[in-house]
C-alpha positions in Angstrom: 4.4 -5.4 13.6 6.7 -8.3 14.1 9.7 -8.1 11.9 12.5 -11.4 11.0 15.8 -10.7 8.7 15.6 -12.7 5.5 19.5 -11.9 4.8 20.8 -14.8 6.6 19.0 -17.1 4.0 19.9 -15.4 1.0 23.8 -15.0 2.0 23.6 -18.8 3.2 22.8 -19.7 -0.3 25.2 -17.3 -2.1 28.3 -18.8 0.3 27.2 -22.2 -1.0 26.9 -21.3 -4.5 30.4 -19.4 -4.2 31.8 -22.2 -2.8 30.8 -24.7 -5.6 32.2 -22.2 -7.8 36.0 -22.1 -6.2 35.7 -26.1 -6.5 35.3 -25.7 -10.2 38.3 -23.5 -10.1 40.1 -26.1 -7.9 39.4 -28.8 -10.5 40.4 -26.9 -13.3 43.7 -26.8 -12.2 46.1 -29.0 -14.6 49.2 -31.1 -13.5 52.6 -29.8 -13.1 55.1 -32.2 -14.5 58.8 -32.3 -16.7 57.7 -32.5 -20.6 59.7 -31.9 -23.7 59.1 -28.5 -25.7 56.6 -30.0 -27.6 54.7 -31.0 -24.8 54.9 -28.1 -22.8 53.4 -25.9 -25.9 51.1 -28.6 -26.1 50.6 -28.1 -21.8 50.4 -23.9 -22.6 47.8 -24.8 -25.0 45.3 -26.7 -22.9 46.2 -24.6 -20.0 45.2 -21.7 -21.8 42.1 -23.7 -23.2 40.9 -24.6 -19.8 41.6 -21.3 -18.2 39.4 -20.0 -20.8 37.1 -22.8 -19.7 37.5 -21.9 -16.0 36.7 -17.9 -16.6 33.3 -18.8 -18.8 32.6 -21.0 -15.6 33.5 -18.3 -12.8 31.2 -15.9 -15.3 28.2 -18.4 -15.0 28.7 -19.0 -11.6 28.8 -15.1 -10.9 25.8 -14.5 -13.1 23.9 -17.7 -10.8 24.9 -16.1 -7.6 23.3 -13.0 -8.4 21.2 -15.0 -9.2 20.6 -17.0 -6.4 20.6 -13.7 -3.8 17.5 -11.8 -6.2 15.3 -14.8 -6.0 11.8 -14.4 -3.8 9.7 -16.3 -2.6 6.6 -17.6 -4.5 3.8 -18.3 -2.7 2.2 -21.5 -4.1 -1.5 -21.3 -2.6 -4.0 -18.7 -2.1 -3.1 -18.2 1.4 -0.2 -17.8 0.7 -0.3 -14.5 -1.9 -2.9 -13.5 0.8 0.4 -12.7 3.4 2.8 -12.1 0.7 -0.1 -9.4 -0.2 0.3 -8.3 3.8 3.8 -8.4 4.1 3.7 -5.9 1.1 1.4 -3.5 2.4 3.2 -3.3 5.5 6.3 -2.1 3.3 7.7 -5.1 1.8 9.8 -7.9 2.5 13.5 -6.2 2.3 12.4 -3.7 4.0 10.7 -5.2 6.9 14.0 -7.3 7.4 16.3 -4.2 7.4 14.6 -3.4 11.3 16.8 -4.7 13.9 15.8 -2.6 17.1 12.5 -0.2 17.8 12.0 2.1 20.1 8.6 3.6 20.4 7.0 6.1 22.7 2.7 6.8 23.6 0.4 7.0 26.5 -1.5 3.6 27.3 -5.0 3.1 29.4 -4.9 -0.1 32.0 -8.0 -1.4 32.7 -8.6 -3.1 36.0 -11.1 -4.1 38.5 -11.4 -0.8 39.3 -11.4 1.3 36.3 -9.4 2.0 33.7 -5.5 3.9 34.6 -4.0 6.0 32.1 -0.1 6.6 31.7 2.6 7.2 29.7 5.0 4.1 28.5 8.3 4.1 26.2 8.8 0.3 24.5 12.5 -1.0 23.3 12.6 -4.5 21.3 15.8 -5.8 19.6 15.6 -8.5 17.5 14.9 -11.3 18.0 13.5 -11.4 21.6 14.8 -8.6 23.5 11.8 -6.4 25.2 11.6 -4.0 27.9 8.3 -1.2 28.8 8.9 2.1 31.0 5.4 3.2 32.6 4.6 5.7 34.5 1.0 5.3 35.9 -0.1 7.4 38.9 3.2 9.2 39.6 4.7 5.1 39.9 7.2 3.9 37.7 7.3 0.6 36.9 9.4 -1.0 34.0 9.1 -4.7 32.8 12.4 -6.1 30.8 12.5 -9.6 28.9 15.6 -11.2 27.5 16.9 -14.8 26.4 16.6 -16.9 29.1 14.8 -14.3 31.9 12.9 -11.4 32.6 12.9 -8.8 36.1 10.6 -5.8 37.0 11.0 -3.2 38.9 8.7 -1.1 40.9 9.5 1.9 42.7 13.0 1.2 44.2 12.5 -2.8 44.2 13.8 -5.1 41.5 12.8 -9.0 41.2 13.2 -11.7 38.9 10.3 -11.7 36.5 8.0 -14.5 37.4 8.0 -17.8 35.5 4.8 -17.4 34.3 5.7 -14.0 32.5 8.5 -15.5 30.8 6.4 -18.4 29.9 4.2 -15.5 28.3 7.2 -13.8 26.6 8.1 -17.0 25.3 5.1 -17.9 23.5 5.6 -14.1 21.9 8.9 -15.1 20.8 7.6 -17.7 18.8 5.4 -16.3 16.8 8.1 -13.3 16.0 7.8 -12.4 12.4 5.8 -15.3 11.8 4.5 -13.9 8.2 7.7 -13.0 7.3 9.9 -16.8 7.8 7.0 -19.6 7.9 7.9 -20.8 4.6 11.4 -21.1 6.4 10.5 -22.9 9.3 7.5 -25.7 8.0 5.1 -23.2 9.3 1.3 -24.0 7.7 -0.6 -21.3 6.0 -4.3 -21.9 5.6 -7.5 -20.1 4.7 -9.4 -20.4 7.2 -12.6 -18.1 5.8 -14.2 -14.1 6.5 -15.1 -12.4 8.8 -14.9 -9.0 10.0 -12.5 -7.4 12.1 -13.2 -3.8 13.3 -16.4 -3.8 11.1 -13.6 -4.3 7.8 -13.8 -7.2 5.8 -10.9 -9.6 6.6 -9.5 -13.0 5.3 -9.2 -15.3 8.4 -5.1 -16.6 8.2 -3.8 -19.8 10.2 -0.3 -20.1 10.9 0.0 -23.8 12.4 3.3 -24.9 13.1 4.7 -28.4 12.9 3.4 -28.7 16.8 0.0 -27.9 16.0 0.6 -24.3 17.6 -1.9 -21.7 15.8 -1.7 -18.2 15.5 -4.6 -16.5 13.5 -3.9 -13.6 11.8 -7.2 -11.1 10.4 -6.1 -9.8 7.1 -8.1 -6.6 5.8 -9.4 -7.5 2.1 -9.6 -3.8 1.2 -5.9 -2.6 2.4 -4.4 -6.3 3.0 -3.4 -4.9 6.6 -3.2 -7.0 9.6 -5.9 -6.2 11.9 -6.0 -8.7 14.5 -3.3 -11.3 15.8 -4.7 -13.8 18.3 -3.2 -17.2 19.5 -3.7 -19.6 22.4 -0.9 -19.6 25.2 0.3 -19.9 28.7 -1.4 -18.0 31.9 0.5 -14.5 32.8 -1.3 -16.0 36.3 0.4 -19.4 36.4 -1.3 -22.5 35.4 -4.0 -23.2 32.1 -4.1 -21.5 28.9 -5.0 -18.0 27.4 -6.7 -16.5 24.9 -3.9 -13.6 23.7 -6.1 -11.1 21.1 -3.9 -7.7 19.9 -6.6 -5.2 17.4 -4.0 -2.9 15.3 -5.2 0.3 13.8 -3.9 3.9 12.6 -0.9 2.6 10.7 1.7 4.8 9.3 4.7 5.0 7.6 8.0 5.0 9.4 11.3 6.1 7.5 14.5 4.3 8.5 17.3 6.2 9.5 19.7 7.5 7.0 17.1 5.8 3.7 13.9 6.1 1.9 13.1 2.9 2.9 9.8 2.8 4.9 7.7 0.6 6.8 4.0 1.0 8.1 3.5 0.7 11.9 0.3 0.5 14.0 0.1 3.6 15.9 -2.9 2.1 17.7 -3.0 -1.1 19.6 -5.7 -3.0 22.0 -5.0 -6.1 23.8 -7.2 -8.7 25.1 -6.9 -11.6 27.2 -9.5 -14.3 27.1 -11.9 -11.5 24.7 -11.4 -9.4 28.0 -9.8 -5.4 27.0 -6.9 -5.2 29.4 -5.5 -2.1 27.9 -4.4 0.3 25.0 -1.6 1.9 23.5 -1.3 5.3 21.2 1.9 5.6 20.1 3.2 8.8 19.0 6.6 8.1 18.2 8.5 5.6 16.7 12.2 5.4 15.9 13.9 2.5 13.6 16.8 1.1 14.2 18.2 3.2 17.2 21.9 2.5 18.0 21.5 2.9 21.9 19.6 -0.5 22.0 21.8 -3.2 22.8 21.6 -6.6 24.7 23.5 -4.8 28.8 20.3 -2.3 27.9 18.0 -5.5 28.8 19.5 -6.9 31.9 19.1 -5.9 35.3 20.4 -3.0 36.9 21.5 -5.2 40.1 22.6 -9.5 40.0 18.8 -10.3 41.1 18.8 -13.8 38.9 
């Protein structure tokens, strides 16, 4: 499950609603001049008056900012409450945008021309488009590692730049990050696009259609507002034309967050598809949030292969 931070909008609008509030202060400020006794009680007066003035504004502007940082979105159509209605189920916004880094480990079943290979794989993803895999299939080890800007693999002892048709791949992924959780953000369209079912469940079909006509169609479960299918149209992983990229979800559970209550749910069981073609699975049976060993030098290559 794709998760975005929602902090960065909410502080964003607090700093501009403090900062309105120290330009009342600013203004409130009265003259210094020379004045005769009168005067200056007359000054004290007003001074006092408009400090008075100034405190019931700094109170307002307090009781705006808090505000300003507890206010949600509303979703305005029906499509709308339908993801809001996801997003819930899947632990709720806040929650969702407290997960920086992941690291998740499961066995995973390749299926190729000639049969399907099973193996073990640990994943690592830090937000927003950091992602590396460890395999081991057939004794071989074989790790594939994306970051901003490239990508390298290694097999065995070798280590190569990741192909430009990969990082084509990984950046169609990074595009549709936490989609459900910032479209409203970004002029992202949500439509109802009908029913149908997904894994013999009833599901509300979703579009997500971006202001470049990009779509990503999300299958929404009507009995447990799950997501059970994510599927989008993007570049070749083989170089040239376009792709049908399908991912089934299942076995979700709850995940607690280090060191909190707070909980997400997680698929535990994934199949991908390319072109409605299975090209593998994943059973997780671990997942960690949040793990502090995940940083950006964890990404990069071992040796300057760029």
């Amino acid at each position: 499950m794709n998760m975005w931070p929602t902090r960065g909008w909410c502080l964003g609008l607090a700093v501009v609603v403090a900062f309105l509030g120290w330009s009342d202060v600013v203004s409130a400020k009265p003259k210094q001049r020379k004045a005769s006794k009168s005067k200056q009680r007359k000054a004290s007066k007003s001074k006092q008056r408009k400090a008075s003035k100034s405190k019931h504004r700094k109170g307002s502007k307090s009781k705006h900012r808090k505000a300003s940082k507890s206010k949600r979105f509303s979703p305005r159509t029906r499509a709308e409450r339908i993801v809001e209605k996801m997003v819930a189920a899947m632990g709720g916004r806040a929650n969702l945008a407290l997960v920086r880094t992941m690291m998740a480990r499961g066995t995973t079943k390749l299926v190729t021309p000639l049969g399907e290979r099973a193996g073990k794989l640990v994943t690592y993803s830090l937000k927003p488009s950091y992602q590396r895999v460890d395999m081991t299939i057939a004794q071989q080890k074989i790790t594939q590692s994306f970051y901003p800007g490239g990508g390298w693999l290694r097999q065995g002892r070798a280590v190569l730049p990741m192909p430009r048709s990969m990082l084509s791949v990984a950046q169609a992924e990074s595009l549709r990050s936490d989609l459900e959780l910032r479209y409203f953000k970004i002029g992202v369209k949500v439509i109802l696009a009908g029913e149908r079912k997904v894994q013999k469940q009833p599901c509300y079909v979703i579009h997500f259609v971006d202001k470049r006509k990009r779509t990503t169609i999300y299958a929404i479960a009507r009995k447990t507002w799950l997501p059970l299918e994510r599927s989008y149209v993007g570049p070749s992983p083989l170089g040239g034309g376009k792709m049908r990229f399908t991912t089934h979800q299942n076995d979700f559970r709850w995940v607690q967050l280090p060191k909190s209550r707070r909980k997400i749910r997680v698929p535990f069981y994934i199949e991908n598809f390319m072109n409605n073609r299975k090209i593998g699975s994943i059973q997780l049976t671990q997942v960690k949030l949040n793990p502090k060993n995940i940083i950006p030098a964890f990404f990069r290559p071992p040796n300057p292969t760029e």
